[in-house]
C-alpha positions, 0 to 999 in steps of 0.5 A: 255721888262718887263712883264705887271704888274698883276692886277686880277679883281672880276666881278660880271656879268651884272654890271657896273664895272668902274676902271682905272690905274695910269701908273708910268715910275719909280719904285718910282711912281714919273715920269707919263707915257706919255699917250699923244700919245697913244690909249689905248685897252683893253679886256676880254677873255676867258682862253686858253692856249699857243700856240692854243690862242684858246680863246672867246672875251667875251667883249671890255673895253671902255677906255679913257685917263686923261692927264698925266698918267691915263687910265680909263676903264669900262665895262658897263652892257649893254655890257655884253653877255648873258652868260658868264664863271666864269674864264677869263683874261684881259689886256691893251694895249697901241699902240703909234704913231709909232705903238708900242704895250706895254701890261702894265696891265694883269690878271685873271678875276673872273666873278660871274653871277647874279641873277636879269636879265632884 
């Protein structure tokens, strides 16, 4: 199986982040990924390293599905903890029906903490 593709995100703490993905089954970028039986998940974690896992969630990304092939995702910023470490990792999974899990997006995540609190 291949690895996620990388997809580092900037985050700037405390705001509304929306973004999604566009999933191709071929190089070319002309065959969609049948997303139509899929649940797409994703999440923000604190670093670790490999084998403890000890890591923090430091969020879930609400995602949703466009028919064919894009998963939207945004993390809101009534969503954000109180605080924060500046350098984390994410990633996206997508389980199918039969309870396959394919990770297909993944990368660093740098978080700048703001200024303006409520």
């Amino acid at each position: 199986m291949a690895l996620p593709a990388s997809k580092p995100l900037d985050l700037y703490r405390g705001d509304t982040f929306p973004f999604a993905a566009r999933l191709w089954a071929d190089s070319a970028m002309t065959v969609p990924v049948d997303l139509s039986a899929v649940v797409p998940r994703a999440q923000l974690r604190t670093l670790y390293e490999l084998p403890s896992l000890t890591d923090s969630l430091i969020l879930e990304i609400a995602c949703t599905v466009e028919l064919p092939n894009i998963v939207h995702m945004v993390i809101a910023a009534a969503d954000w903890p109180d605080t924060v470490c500046e350098d984390a990792r994410w990633d996206l999974q997508l389980t199918d029906a039969g309870g396959t899990v394919r990770t297909v997006l993944a990368g660093p995540v740098r978080i700048t903490g703001d200024v303006t609190v409520p």
